[in-house]
N, C-alpha and C positions, 0 to 999 in steps of 0.2 A: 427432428428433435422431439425430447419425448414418447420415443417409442416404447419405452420398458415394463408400461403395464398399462389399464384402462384402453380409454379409445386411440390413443396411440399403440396400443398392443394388438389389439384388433381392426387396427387398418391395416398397419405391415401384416398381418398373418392372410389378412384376406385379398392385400392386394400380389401379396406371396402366390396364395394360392391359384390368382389368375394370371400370373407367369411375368409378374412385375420384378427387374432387376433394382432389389434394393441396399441402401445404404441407412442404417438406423443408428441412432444417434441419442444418448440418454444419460445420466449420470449414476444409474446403476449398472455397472458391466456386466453382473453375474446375472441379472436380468436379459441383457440383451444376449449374451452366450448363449442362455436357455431358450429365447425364442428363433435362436439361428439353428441351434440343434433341435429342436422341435418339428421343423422345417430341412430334413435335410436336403430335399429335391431343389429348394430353392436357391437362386440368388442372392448371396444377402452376405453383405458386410456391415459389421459395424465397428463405431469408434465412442470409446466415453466421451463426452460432451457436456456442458453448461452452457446453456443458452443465453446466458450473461456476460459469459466470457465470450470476446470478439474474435480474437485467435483461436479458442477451441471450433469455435462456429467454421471461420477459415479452413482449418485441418479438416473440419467435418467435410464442406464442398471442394477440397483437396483432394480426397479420399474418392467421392463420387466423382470427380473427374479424371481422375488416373485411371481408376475401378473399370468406369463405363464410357469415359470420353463428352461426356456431356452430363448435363441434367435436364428433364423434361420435366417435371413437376418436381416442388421444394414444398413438405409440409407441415409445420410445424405445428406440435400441439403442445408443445409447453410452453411456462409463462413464467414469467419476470414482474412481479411487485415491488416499486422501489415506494419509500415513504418521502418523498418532499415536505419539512420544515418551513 
């Protein structure tokens, strides 16, 4: 989660680069598009996501399980601030 730009953008590209099958996961699409075709030697699927949302998360490790059959590392760099009253 979090892949679409910042240090989420530059771990999928560099873990891309060292021949990591990825699944990216972010709530900008046209973001993640851009970083799979950026990338085209690589691996790499993604799915829009909100890391708030429990069922997009689900779809997400859906996604990398159909994808690649498993998951070997989950990383997530985005974040959720909720305000408790």
């Amino acid at each position: 989660m979090g892949a679409s730009s910042g240090i989420g953008e530059a771990t999928a590209k560099n873990l891309a680069e060292k021949g990591a099958k990825l699944v990216l996961a972010a709530r900008r699409e046209d973001n993640l598009k851009e970083i799979r075709e950026s990338l085209p030697n690589a691996h790499i699927v993604y799915k829009k996501a909100d890391v708030s949302n429990y069922d997009e998360v689900q779809q997400v490790v859906d996604l990398a399980i159909s994808e690649y059959g498993k998951i070997d590392v989950l990383f997530n760099n985005a974040g959720s601030c909720q305000q408790h009253r």
